[in-house]
C-alpha positions in Angstrom: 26.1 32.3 2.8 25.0 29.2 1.4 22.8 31.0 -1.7 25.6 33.0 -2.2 27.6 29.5 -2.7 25.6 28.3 -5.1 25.2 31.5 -6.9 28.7 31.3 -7.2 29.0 27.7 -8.3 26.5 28.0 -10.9 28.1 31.0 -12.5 31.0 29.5 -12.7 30.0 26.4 -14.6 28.0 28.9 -17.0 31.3 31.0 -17.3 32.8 27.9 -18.3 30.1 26.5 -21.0 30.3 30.1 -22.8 34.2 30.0 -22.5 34.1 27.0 -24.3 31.8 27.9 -26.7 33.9 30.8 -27.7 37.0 28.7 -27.5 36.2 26.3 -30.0 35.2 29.0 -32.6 38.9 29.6 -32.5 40.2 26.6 -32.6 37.9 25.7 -35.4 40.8 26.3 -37.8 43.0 23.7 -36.0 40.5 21.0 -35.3 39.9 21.1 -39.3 43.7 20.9 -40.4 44.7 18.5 -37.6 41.7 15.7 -38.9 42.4 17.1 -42.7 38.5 16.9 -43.2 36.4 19.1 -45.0 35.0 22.3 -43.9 31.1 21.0 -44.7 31.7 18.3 -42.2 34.2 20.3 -39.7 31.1 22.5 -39.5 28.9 20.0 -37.8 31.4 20.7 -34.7 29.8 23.9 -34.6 26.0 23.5 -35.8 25.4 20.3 -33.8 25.8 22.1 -30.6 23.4 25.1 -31.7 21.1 22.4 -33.4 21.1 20.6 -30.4 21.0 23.5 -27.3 18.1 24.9 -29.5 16.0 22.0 -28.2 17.5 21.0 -25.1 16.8 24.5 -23.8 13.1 24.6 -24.4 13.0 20.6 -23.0 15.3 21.1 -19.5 13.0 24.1 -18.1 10.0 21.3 -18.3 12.5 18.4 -17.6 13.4 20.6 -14.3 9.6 20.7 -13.1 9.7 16.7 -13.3 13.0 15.8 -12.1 14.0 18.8 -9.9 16.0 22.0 -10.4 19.1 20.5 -8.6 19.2 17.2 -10.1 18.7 18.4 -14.0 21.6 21.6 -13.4 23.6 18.3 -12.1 22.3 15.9 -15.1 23.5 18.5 -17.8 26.6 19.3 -15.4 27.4 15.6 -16.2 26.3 15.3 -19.7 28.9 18.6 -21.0 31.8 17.2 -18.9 31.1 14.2 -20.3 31.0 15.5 -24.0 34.0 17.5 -23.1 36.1 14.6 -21.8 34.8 12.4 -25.3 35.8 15.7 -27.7 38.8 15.6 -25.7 39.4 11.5 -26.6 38.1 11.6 -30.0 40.3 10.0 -32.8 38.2 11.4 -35.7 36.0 13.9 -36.6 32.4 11.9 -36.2 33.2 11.2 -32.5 34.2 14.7 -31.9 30.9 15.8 -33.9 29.3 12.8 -31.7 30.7 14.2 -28.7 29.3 17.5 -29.3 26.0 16.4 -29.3 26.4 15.0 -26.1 27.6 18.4 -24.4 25.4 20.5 -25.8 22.1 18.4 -24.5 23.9 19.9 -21.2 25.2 23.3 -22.3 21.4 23.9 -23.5 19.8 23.0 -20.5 22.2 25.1 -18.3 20.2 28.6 -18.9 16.6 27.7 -18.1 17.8 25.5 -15.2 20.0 28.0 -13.7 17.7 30.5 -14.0 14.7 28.5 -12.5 17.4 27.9 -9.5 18.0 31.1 -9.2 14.3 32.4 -9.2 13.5 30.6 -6.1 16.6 31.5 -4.2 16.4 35.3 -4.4 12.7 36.1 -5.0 13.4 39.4 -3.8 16.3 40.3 -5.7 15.3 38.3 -8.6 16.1 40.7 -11.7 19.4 42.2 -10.1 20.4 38.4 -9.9 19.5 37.4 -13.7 21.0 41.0 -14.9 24.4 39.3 -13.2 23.9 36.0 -14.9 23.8 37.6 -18.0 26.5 39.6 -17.8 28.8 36.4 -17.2 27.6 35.0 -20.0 28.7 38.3 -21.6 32.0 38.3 -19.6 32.5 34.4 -21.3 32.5 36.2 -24.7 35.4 38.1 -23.5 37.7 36.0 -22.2 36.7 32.9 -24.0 38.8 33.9 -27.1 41.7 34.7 -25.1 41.9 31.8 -22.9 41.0 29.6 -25.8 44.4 30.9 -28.0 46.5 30.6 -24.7 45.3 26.8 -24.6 45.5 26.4 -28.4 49.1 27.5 -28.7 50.1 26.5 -25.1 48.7 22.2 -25.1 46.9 22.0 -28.6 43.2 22.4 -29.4 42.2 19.0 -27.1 43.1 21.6 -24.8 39.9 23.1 -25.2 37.6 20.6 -24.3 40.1 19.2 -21.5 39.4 22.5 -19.4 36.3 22.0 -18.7 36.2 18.1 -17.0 38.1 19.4 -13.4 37.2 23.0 -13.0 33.0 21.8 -13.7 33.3 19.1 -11.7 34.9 21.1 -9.2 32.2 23.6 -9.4 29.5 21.0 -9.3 30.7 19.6 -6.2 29.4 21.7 -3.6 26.2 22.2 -5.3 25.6 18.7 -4.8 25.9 19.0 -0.9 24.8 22.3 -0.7 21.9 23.0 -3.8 18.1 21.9 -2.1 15.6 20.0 -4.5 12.5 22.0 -5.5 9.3 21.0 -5.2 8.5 18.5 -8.0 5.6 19.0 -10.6 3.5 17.1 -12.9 4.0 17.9 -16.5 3.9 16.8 -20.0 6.9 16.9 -22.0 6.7 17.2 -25.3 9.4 15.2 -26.6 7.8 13.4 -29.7 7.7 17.5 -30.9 11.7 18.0 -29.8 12.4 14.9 -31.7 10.4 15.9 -34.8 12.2 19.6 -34.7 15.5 18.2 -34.4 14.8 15.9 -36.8 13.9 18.6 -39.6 16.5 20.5 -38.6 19.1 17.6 -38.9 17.8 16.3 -41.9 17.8 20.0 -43.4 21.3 20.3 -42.4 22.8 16.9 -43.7 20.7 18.2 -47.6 22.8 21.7 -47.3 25.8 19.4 -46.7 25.3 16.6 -49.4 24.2 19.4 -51.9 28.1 20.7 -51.6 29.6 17.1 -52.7 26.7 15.9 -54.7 27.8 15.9 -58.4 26.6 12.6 -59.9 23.0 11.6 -60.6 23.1 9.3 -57.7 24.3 11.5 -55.3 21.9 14.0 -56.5 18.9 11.1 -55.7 20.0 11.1 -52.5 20.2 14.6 -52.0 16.5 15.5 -53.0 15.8 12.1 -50.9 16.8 13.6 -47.8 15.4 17.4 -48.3 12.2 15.3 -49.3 12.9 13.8 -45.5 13.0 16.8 -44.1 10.0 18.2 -45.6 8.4 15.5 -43.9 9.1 16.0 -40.5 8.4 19.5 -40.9 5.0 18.8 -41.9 5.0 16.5 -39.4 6.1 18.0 -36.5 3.3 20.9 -37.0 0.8 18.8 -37.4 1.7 17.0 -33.9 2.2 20.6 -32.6 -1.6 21.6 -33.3 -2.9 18.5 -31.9 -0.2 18.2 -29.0 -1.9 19.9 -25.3 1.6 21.3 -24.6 3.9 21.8 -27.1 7.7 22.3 -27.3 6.6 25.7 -29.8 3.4 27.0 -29.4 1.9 27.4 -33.0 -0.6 30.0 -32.2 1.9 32.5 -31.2 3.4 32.5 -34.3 0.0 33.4 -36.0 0.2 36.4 -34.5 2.0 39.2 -36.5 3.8 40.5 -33.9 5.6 37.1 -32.4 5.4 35.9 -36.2 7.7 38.8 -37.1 10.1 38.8 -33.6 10.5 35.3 -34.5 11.9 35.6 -37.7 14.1 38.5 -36.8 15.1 36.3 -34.0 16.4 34.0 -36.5 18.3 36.2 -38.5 19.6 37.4 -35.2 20.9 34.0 -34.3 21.8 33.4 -37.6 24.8 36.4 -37.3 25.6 36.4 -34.0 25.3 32.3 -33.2 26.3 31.3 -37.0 28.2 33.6 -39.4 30.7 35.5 -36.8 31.3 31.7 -35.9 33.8 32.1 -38.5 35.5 34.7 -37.8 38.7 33.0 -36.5 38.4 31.1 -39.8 38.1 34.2 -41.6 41.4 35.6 -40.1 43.4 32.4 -40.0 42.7 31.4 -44.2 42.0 35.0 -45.4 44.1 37.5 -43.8 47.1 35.2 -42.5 46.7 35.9 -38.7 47.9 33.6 -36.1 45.6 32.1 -33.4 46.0 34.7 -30.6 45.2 37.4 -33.3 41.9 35.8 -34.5 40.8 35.6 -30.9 41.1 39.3 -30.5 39.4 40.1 -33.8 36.7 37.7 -31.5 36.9 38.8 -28.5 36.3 42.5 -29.7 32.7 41.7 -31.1 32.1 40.6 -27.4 33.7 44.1 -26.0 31.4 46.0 -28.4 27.9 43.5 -27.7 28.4 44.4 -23.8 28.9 48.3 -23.7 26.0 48.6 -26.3 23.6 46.4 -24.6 24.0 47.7 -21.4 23.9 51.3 -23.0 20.2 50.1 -24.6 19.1 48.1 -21.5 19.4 52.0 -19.8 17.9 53.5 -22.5 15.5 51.3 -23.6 12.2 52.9 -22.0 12.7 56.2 -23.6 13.9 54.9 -26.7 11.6 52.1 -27.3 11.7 48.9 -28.8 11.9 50.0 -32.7 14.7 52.8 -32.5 17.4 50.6 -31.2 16.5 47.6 -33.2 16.9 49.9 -36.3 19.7 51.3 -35.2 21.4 47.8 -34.4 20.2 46.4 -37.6 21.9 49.0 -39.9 24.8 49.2 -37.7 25.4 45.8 -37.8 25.0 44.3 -41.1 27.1 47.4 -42.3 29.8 45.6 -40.5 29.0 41.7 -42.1 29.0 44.1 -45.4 32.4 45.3 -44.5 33.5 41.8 -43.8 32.9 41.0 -47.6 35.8 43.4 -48.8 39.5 42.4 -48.1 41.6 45.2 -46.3 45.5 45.0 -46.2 47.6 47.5 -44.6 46.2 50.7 -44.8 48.4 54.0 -44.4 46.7 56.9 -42.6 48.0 60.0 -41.8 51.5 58.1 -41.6 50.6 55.3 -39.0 50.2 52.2 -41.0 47.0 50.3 -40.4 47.3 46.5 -39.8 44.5 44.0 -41.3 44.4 43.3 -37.5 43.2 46.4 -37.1 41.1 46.6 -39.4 38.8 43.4 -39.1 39.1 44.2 -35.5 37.4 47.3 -36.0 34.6 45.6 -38.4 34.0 43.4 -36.2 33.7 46.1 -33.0 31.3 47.2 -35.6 29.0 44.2 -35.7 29.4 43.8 -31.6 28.3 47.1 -31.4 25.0 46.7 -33.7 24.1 43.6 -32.1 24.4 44.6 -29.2 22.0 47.5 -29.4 19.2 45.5 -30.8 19.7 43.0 -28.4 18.0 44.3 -25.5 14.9 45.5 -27.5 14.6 42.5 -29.8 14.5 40.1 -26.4 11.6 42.1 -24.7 9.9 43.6 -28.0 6.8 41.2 -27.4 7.1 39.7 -23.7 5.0 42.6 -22.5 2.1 41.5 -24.8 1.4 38.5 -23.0 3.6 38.6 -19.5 1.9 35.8 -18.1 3.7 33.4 -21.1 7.0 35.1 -20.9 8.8 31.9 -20.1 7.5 30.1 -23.3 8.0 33.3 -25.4 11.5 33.1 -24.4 12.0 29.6 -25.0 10.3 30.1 -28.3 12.9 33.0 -28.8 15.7 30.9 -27.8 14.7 28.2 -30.0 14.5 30.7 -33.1 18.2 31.8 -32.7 19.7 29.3 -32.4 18.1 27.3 -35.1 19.4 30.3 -37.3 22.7 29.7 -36.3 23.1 26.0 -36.7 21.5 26.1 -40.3 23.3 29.6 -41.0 26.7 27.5 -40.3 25.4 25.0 -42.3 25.0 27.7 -45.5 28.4 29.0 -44.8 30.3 26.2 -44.6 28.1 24.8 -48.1 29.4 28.2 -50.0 33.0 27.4 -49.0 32.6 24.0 -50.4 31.2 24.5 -53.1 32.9 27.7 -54.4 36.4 26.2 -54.1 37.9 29.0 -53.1 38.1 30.1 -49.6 38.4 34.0 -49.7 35.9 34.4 -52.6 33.7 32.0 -50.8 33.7 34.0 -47.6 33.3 37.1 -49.5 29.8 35.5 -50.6 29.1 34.5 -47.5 29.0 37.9 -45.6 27.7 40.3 -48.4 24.7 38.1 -49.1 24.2 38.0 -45.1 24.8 41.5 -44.7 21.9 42.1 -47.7 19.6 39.5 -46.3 20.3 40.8 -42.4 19.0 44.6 -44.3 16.2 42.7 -45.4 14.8 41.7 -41.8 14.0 45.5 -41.1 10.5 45.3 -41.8 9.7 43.0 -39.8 10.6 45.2 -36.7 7.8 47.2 -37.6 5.1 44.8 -37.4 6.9 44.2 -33.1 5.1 46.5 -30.8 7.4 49.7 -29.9 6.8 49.8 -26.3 5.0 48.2 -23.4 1.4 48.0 -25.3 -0.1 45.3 -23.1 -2.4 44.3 -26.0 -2.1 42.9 -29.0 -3.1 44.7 -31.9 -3.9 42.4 -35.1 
C-alpha cells in the first residue's frame, strides 16, 4: 500500500510539472501583452526552462546517487514550487524569466529521479511501471492545454504558476513521511561540464537574441563579442569533457556514427516538438484571431495525435523496426510544420464550412501524429548497441532534445523580431523547419534498424 502511495504521489507531481509546461505555452500570448515586452525576450520564458532541464536532468540522476533518491525528488519538489510561487510574484519580465530558471533546475530533475525511485520499488514490475509514468506525462499534454485556458480566462495567466504551489506540496507531503532513502553512493559530478554546456548554450542564446535588435556598429560589437563567448565555452567545455573521468556527455559516443546521427536527429526532434509547436497558441492567437480556449485545443490535439501513434509504434515496433517508423514520422510530420507555413481561412466543402479552427487543428493532429510515430523508434534506435550504458545514452538523448528546443525557440522568436511582421515571420519560421526537419532523414539511416547488439563502424 505504501509503494502504491508513493507511486501515486510522484505521478501526480509529474502530471503537474507537464501540465504546467503545457499551460504556459498558452498563456505565452498573455504573459507577453500583459509586460508589453518583446517577443525575443518573452521567449526566454520558454527557452530557459528547456535550456535549463536539459542539464539538470543529466546532473539530478548523479545528484540522486550522492544525496539520496528521496531527498533530491524532494529538493527539486521545492525548487519548482518555489519558481512557481516567484513566476507567480513577479512584477517584470526578468524575474519571471529568473523565476523560471529556478523551476526548471526542479522540473529537470523530476524524470531521472522519479524513475531511479521507481526502479527500486517495483523491480519486478519495472517496465509496466515506467510504461505508466510515461503515459502521464503524455496524459499532461492533454489536459495541460485545457486546464491552462480555463485558468487563463477564469483568474489571469499568474494563474498558471499559482496551481502548482498547494496541489505539489500537497503531493510531496506524504512522500516525505512515507518515501525511504536509498542507499547513498560515491560519485563524481561533473558540474564544471554542466556549467560550461549551459554556459554555451546561454551565451548562444543571448547572440540569437542581440542579433534581432542589433543595428548600430556598437551593438553589432557586442553581438560578435558574445558569439565569440560562446565559441569559447564550447571549445571549452570539450576539451574538459575529454579530459574529465566522468562526464556530463560522453564524447566518445558521439564518434560513433550511429549515436553521432541519433543525436542529431534527436535535436531536430526536440527542436519541433520542445521548440517550434511551443508557438502554436502564439500562432493562433496573432495569426488566425482565436481566443485562448481555441489555441489550447489546436494544442492539445498534437498531444491526442503523439499518444495514439506512439503507443500504435511501441506495439509495432519489433516487426517494423527502427527505420520504417522513423521515416514514416519524419515525412509525416514535417508535412504538417509545412502546412503550418500556408494560412487557411474558412474553407467550404461539400457545403459544411470549414473553420481555421479546424483546420490548424487538423495540421497540427498531423504533426502529433508524425511525432509520435518516430518517437518510440528514435528513443530506442541505439540503446540496444550498448545496453549496459542505456542510462547515459538516455541522458545524452535527453540532453540533445531539449537543447534543440531552447535554441529552436530562440531562432523563432529572432525571425519574428526581426522580420517585423508577425504572420510573414511565422510563415518563415515553419517552412524553413519543415525543409530542415526533411533534411534530418539521412541521418536515420546511419541508426541501426533493429536490435543489432554490435556496432558496426
Amino acid at each position: 500500500m505504501q509503494a502504491i502511495l508513493v507511486f501515486a504521489g510522484i505521478q501526480l507531481v509529474l502530471l503537474l510539472s507537464w501540465i504546467s509546461s503545457t499551460a504556459v505555452s498558452v498563456a505565452f500570448p498573455n504573459i507577453t501583452a500583459y509586460y508589453d515586452t518583446s517577443l525575443v525576450l518573452a521567449g526566454w520564458v520558454l527557452s530557459i526552462y528547456q535550456l535549463i532541464a536539459a542539464c539538470s536532468m543529466v546532473l539530478m540522476g548523479k545528484v540522486s546517487d550522492v544525496l539520496g533518491r528521496k531527498n533530491t525528488f524532494l529538493i527539486c519538489s521545492g525548487l519548482f514550487v518555489t519558481g512557481s510561487l516567484l513566476a507567480a510574484l513577479a512584477p517584470n519580465i526578468q524575474l519571471l524569466i529568473a523565476a523560471r530558471f529556478i523551476q526548471s533546475i526542479g522540473g529537470g530533475g523530476f524524470v531521472p529521479t522519479s524513475i531511479g525511485i521507481i526502479v527500486e520499488m517495483f523491480p519486478r514490475h519495472r517496465q509496466q511501471v515506467i510504461g505508466i509514468n510515461m503515459s502521464i506525462n503524455s496524459l499532461g499534454g492533454i489536459v495541460g492545454p485545457n486546464i491552462g485556458s480555463w485558468l487563463i480566462t477564469t483568474f489571469g495567466w499568474q494563474s498558471v504558476f499559482w496551481f502548482n504551489v498547494p496541489l505539489v506540496t500537497l503531493a510531496v507531503i506524504p512522500l516525505f513521511f512515507i518515501l525511504k532513502s536509498n542507499k547513498r553512493v560515491k560519485v563524481q559530478i561533473d558540474y564544471a561540464g554542466a556549467g560550461l554546456f549551459s554556459s554555451f548554450l546561454f551565451t548562444l542564446m543571448v547572440w540569437l537574441s542581440q542579433a534581432a535588435h542589433s543595428e548600430t556598429g556598437s551593438s553589432w560589437l557586442i553581438t560578435s563579442l558574445i558569439f565569440v563567448a560562446s565559441s569559447v565555452f564550447l571549445v571549452l567545455f570539450i576539451r574538459h569533457e575529454l579530459k574529465t573521468r566522468d562526464p556530463i556527455i560522453d564524447l566518445d559516443l558521439l564518434r560513433l556514427k550511429p549515436f553521432a546521427a541519433a543525436n542529431i536527429y534527436n535535436f531536430m526532434y526536440g527542436a519541433c516538438l520542445l521548440g517550434f509547436t511551443s508557438f502554436v497558441p502564439l500562432y493562433a492567437v496573432a495569426v488566425y484571431g482565436m481566443t485562448t480556449v481555441q489555441s489550447a485545443f489546436v494544442l492539445m490535439v498534437r498531444s491526442i495525435g503523439f499518444i495514439v501513434a506512439s503507443m500504435t509504434s511501441s506495439y509495432f515496433l519489433v516487426k517494423w523496426g527502427y527505420r520504417k517508423p522513423m521515416l514514416l514520422g519524419s515525412i509525416i510530420g514535417s508535412g504538417g510544420i509545412l502546412l503550418y507555413g500556408f494560412e487557411f481561412s474558412k474553407m467550404n466543402i461539400l457545403g459544411t464550412e470549414i473553420t481555421s479552427v479546424v483546420m490548424l487543428s487538423v495540421i497540427t493532429l498531423m504533426i502529433g501524429l508524425g511525432m509520435g510515430i518516430a518517437s518510440p523508434a528514435s528513443s530506442n534506435a541505439c540503446l540496444d548497441l550498448m545496453p549496459q550504458r542505456a542510462s547515459t545514452i538516455s541522458g545524452v538523448r535527453g540532453m540533445f532534445r531539449n537543447s534543440g528546443g531552447a535554441i529552436s525557440i530562440s531562432i523563432t522568436t529572432m525571425i519574428l523580431q526581426f522580420i517585423g511582421n508577425i504572420s510573414l515571420g511565422f510563415k518563415v519560421v515553419f517552412i524553413s523547419t519543415g525543409v530542415i526537419a526533411l533534411l534530418t532523414i539521412p541521418f536515420i539511416f546511419a541508426m541501426p534498424d533493429r536490435d543489432t547488439r554490435t556496432i558496426a563502424e
